[in-house]
C-alpha positions in Angstrom: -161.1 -188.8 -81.5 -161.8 -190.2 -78.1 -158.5 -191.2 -75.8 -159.9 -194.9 -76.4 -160.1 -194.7 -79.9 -156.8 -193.7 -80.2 -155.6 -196.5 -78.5 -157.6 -199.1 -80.9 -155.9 -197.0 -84.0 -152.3 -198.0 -82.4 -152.7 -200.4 -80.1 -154.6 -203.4 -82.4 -152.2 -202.7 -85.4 -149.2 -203.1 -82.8 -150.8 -206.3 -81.1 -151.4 -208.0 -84.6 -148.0 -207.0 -86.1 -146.3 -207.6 -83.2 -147.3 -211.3 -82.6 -146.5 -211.8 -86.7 -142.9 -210.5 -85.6 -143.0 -212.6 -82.9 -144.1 -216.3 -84.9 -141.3 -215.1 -88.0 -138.1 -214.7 -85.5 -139.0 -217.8 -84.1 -139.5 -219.5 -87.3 -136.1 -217.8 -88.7 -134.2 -219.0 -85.8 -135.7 -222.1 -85.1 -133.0 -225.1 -85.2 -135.1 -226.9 -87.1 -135.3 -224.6 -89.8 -133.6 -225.7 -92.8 -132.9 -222.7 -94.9 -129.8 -221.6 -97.1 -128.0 -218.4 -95.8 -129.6 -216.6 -98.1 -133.2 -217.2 -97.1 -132.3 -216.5 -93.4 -130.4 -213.4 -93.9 -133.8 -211.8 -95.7 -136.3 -213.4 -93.3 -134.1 -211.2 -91.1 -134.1 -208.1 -93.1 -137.8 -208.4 -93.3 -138.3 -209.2 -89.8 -136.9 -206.0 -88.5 -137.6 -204.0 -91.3 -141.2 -204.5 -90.7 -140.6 -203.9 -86.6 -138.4 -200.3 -87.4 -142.1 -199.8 -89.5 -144.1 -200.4 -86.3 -142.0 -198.3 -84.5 -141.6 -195.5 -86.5 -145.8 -195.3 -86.8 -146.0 -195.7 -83.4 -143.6 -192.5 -82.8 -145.5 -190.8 -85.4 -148.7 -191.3 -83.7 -148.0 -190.3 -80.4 -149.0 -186.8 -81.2 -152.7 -187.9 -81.5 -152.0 -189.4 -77.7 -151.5 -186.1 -76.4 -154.6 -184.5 -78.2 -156.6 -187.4 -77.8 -156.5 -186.9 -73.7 -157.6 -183.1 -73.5 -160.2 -183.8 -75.9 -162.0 -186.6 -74.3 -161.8 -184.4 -70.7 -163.2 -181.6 -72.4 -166.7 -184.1 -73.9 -166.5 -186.2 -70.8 -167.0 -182.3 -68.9 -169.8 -180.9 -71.4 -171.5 -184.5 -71.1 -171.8 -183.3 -67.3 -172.7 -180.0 -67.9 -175.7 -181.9 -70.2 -176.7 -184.4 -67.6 -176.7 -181.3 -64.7 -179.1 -179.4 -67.1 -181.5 -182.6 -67.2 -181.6 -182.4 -64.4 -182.4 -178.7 -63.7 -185.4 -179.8 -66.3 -186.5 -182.8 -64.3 -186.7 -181.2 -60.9 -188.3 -178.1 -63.0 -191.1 -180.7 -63.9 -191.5 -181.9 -60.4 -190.9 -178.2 -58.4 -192.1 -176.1 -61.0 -188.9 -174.2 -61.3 -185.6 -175.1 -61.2 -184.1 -175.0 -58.0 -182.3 -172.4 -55.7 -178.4 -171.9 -55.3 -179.5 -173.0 -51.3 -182.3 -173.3 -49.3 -182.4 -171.6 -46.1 -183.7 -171.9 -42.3 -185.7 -169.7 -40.5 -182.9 -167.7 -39.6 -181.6 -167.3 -42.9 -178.7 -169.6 -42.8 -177.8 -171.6 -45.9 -179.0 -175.7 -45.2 -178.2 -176.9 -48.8 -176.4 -176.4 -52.3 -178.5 -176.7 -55.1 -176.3 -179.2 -55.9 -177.9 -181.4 -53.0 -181.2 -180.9 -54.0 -180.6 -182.2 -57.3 -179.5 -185.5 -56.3 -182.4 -187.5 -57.1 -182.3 -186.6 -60.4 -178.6 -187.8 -61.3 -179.3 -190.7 -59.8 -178.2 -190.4 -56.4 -181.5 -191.3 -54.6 -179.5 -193.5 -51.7 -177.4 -190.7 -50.7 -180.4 -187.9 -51.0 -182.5 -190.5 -48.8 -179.6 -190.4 -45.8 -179.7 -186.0 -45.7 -181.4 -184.3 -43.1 -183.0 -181.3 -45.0 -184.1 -179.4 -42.2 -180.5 -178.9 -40.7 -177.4 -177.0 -41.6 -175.5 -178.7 -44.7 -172.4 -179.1 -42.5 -174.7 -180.4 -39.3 -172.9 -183.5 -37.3 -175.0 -186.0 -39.3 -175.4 -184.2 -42.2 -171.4 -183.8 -42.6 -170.6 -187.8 -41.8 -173.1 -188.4 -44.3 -170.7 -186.6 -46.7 -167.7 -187.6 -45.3 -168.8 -191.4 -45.7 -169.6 -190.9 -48.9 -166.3 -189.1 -49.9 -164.4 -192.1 -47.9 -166.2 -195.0 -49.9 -165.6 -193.4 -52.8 -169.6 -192.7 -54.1 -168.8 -188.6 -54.2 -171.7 -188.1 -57.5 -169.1 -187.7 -60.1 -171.0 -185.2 -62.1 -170.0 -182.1 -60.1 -166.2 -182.8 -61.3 -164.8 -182.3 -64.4 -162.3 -184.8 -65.4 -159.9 -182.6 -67.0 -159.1 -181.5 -62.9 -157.3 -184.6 -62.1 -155.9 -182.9 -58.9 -159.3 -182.6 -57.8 -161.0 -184.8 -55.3 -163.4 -183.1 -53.1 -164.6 -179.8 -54.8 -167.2 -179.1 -57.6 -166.5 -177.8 -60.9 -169.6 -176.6 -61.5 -171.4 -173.5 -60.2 -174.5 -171.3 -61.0 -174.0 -167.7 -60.8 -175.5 -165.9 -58.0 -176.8 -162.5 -57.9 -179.9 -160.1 -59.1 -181.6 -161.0 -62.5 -179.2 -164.6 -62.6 -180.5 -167.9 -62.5 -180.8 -167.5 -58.9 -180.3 -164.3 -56.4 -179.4 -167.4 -53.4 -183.0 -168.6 -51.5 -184.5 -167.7 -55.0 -186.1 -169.8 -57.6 -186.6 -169.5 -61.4 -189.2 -170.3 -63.7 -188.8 -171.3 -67.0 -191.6 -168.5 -68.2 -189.2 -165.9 -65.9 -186.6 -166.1 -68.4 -187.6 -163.9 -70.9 -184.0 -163.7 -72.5 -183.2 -166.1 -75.3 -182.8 -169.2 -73.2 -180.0 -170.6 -75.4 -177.9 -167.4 -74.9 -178.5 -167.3 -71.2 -176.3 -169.3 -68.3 -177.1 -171.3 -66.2 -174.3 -173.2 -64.9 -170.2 -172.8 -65.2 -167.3 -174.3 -64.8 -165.0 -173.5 -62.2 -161.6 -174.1 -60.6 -159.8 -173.8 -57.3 -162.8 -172.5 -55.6 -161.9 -174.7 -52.4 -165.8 -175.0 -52.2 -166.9 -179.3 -52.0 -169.9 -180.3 -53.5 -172.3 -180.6 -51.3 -171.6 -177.1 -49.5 -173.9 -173.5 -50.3 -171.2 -171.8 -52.5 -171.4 -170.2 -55.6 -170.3 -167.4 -57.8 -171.0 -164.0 -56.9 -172.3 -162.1 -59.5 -171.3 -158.4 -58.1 -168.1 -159.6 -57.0 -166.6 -162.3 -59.5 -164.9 -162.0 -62.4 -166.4 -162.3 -66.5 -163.2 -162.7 -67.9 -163.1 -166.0 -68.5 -159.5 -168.5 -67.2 -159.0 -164.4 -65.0 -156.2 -165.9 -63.2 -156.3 -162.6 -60.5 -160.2 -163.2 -59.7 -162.5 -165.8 -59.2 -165.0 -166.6 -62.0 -165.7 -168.9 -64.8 -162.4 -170.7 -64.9 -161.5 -174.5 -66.5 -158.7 -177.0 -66.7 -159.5 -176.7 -70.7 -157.3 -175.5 -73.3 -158.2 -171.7 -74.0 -161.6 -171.6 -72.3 -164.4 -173.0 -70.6 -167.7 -174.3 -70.7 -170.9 -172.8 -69.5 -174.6 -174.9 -69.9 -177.3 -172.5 -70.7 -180.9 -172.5 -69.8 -182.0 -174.5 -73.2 -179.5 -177.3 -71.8 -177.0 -176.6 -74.2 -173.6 -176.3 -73.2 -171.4 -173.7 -75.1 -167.6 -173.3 -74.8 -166.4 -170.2 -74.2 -162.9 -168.8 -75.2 -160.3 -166.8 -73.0 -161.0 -163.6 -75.7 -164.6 -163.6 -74.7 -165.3 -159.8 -74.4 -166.2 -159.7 -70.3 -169.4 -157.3 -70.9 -171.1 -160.3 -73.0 -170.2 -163.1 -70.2 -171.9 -160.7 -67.9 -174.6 -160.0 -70.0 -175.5 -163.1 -70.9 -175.7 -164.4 -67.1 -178.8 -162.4 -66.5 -182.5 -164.0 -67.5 -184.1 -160.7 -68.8 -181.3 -158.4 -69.1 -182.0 -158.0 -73.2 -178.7 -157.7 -74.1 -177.6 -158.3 -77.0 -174.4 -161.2 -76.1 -174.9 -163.4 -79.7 -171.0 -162.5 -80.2 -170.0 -164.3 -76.9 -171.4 -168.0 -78.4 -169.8 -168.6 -81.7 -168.1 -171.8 -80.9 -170.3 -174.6 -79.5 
């Protein structure tokens, strides 16, 4: 159940009751009102017998509040996950792979996130338009580009998960970097290079504190990260979410993964044609 659902469960039955309450203690006390003792003093029992109701099924509820708020983060966060994967797909269709972690200049200097090059495909043609591809990500009109953007508010809301309500100004989501991964940094991969079971392979995680903003060149490094999953010593796949995280796989799946997930079948399952065997990482979708 969805955070507004649970309101309509309480909040409707409140409203209605409440206005009944409201239209009987005016009617029970109304001068006008010409009832014997008798009547009155059980229109009054009634009255706030039926209001100690409300509020005892209000208290009782509030424990679906609580659930009700992680829950919805954690579907709002894998609908992200989802729409970054179409996207991956479109610009596959256009490209004819999906796209690096960053492109690069001719001195081998990151220019932009793969996260920047995927803006026209979540919808964020405008802002796409305004870039200077050809320079430096964090170039002087390349950075008040991104500044403006993070000023009026228009930051594409798919690279943050909403479950990091501190979080303002860096991504949640990352590719892993590194030989045989979705990407080794200026590298692309095909959809035919992937000769691992595409639904068991990753393709994009979550991450946390990584002090990295959107638009900048930084992922995960595969030699150097962390596969256990919420490692609270070393960066790595790391969430806001109760017990795990999420990664999106190369199918466009998104698959949660919990904190026990042995570390060996993280790592094995981030390489495209590793042929390891990491069906015991994804039991829980």
């Amino acid at each position: 159940m969805g955070l507004s659902d649970a309101l309509c469960a309480c909040v409707i039955p409140l409203v209605v009751l409440g206005w009944w309450f409201f239209v009987a203690f005016r009617e029970t006390f109304a001068p006008s009102a010409k009832r014997s003792p008798e009547h009155r003093f059980l229109r009054i029992g009634m009255v706030w017998g039926i209001w100690l109701l409300l509020l005892g099924v209000f208290v009782a509820m509030l424990p679906m509040y609580s659930r009700a708020g992680p829950a919805a983060w954690r579907a709002q966060c894998a609908n992200r996950l989802k729409n970054i994967m179409l996207a991956m797909e479109n610009y596959h269709d256009v490209y004819g792979s999906f796209p690096p972690a960053y492109t690069v200049d001719k001195e081998g200097r990151p220019l932009h996130s793969w996260r920047a090059l995927l803006l026209p495909f979540v919808e964020e043609n405008a802002l796409y338009d305004r870039l200077r591809l050809d320079e430096l990500w964090d170039s002087p009109h390349n950075r008040a580009v991104f500044d403006s953007a993070e000023l009026e508010g228009r930051s594409p809301s798919c690279y943050h998960c909403a479950a990091d309500k501190e979080n303002r100004v860096e991504t949640n989501y990352m590719m892993i970097v590194g030989p045989k991964t979705i990407s080794n940094g200026p590298g692309c991969v095909r959809l035919k290079d992937i000769t691992d079971d595409k639904a068991t392979t990753i393709c994009v995680v979550e991450v946390t504190g990584s002090g990295i903003r959107w638009y900048e060149p930084g992922d995960l490094d595969a030699e150097q990260m962390s596969y256990r999953i919420n490692d609270p010593g070393v960066g790595g796949i790391r969430s806001r979410h109760r017990g795990g995280a999420q990664v999106a796989m190369c199918d466009g799946s998104v698959r949660f993964l919990p904190d026990s997930t042995d570390r060996e079948l993280v790592k094995g399952a981030s390489t495209i044609n590793g042929r390891e065997d990491v069906s015991g990482a994804f039991t829980e979708k």
